[in-house]
N, C-alpha and C positions, 0 to 999 in steps of 0.2 A: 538526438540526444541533446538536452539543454543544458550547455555551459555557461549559464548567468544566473543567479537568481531571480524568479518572476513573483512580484507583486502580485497580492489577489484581492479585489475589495468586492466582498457582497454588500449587495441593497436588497431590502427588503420593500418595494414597492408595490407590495399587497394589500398594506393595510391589516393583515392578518398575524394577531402576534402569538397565534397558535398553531404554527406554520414549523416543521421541524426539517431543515435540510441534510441531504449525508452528500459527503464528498467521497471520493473513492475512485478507483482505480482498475484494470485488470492485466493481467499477466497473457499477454496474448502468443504463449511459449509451454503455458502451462502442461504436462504430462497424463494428467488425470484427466477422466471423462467428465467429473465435478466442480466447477470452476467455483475457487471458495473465493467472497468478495470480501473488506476490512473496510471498517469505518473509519475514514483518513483525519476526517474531522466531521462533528457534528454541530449543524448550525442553529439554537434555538430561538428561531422568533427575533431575531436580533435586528433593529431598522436596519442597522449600519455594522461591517465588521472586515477587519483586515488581516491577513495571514500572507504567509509566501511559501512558494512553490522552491526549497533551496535546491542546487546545481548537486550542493552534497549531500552522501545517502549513507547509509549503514546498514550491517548485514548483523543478523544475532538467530540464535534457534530456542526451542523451547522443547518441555520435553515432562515426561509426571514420572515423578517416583515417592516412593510413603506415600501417596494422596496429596502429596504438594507439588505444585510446578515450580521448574529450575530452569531459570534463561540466562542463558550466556549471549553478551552484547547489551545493544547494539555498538556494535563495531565500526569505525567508518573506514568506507573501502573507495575505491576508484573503479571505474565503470570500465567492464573488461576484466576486470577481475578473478579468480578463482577460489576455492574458499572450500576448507574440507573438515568435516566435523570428527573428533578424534574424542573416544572415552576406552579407555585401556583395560578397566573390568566396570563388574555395577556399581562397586562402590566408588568409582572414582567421578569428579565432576568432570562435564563434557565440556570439551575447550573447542572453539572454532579459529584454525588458522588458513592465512594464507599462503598458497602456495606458488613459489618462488620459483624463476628460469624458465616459464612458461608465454607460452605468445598470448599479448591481450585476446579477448574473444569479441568473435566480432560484433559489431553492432552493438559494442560497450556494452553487451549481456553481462549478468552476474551466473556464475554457477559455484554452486555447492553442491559439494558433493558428502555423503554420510558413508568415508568408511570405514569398512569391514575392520574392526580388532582383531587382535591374536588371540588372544585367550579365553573370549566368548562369543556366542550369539548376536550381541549387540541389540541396539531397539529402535523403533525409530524416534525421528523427529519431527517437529514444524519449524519449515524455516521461514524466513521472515524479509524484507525489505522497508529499512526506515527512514522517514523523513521527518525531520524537525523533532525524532527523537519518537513518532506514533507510527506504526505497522501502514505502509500503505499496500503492498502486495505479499501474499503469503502460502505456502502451501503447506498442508497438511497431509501428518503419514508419510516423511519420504524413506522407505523401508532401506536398510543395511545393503549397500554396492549400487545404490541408486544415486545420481543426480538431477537437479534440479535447475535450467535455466529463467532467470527472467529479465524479460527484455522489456527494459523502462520506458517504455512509450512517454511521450512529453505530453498524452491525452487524461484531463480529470471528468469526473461524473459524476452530476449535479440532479438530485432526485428527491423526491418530498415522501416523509416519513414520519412514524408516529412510534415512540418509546423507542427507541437506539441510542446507545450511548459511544463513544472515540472508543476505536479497538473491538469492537464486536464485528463477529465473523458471521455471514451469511451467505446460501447458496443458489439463491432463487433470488430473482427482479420481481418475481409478481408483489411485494410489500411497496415495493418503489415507483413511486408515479411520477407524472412530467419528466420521465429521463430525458438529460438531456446530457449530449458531451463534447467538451472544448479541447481545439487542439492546440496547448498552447504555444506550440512554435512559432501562430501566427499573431501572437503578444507577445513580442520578445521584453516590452518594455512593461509590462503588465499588465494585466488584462481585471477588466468591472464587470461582474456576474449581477444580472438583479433578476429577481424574482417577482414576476408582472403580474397581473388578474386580467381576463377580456374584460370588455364592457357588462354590465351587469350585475359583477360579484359572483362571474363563472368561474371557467378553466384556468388553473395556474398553468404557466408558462416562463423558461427562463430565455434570458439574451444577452450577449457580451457586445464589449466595446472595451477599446482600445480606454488603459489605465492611464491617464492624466495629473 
């Protein structure tokens, strides 16, 4: 669990400013046999760009009714946390709270849980894990008397891609080339992601070093 905020600077030393990066994440807790992945940030062809990995996160869900989506949050919560999603009938909006007099969870997991009303059926949601105020871990459909853990690994994932935009959701790695992934417990002080070429003008390739 990372209690600091960590610095992130990419480089771009490819030369190539048609080069699209996605940062991202995953939930290695998740409940479903479909692991949904979130564009944490997406990097365009940029030489040079700086962002940070912050210590603090937020919890919010999302949900369609009329044909519009309604998201309540992001909420910022504390690692360990519990967190239970409450809507009283259909008409009412879905409020996400926490829940109070319980032991932290361990491994400073977040859970939320969607439940059950009195007066209806209920419906599901998507719940959400935010950083810097963008979706970095998320899960979809978590159906009435279900919860949901996720355990915030201090690990991001660094992969080259073409037309993704921040916040877009996908479930498959075959799009994503050069995966590569950083743990960054071992940058506590920040960590330089660059994006290399071999000799030739071949394979992309990423590498970290310690942020200076």
């Amino acid at each position: 669990m990372i209690t600091n905020d960590i610095p992130i600077k990419y480089v771009n030393s490819s030369k190539r400013s048609d080069v699209q990066v996605v940062v991202f994440a995953k939930n290695t807790s998740s409940i479903y046999p479909t692991t949904v992945y979130t564009a944490w940030h997406i990097l365009r062809g940029q030489s040079s760009v700086q962002f940070t990995y912050p210590a603090s996160l937020g919890v919010g869900v999302s949900y369609k009714t009329s044909g519009m989506t309604v998201t309540a949050g992001p909420i910022d919560a504390d690692h360990g946390s519990t967190w239970e999603i409450m809507q009283e009938s259909m008409n009412d909006s879905a409020t996400l709270k926490r829940k109070t007099g319980v032991a932290p969870n361990p491994n400073g997991s977040i859970v939320i849980k969607n439940t059950p009303p009195a007066t209806w059926s209920g419906r599901k949601f998507d719940v959400a894990i935010y950083k810097e105020r963008h979706i970095l871990l998320q899960e979809k459909g978590l159906c009435v008397g279900m919860q949901v853990d996720f355990v915030i690994e201090p690990k991001l994932y660094f992969g080259v891609v073409s037309h993704m935009k921040v916040g877009q959701s996908f479930e498959s790695l075959t799009s994503v080339t050069t995966l590569t992934d950083f743990d960054l417990s071992q940058f506590p002080n920040g960590i330089e992601v660059t994006l290399n070429v071999k000799p030739g003008g071949g394979e992309l390739f990423f590498t970290a070093d310690q942020y200076m």
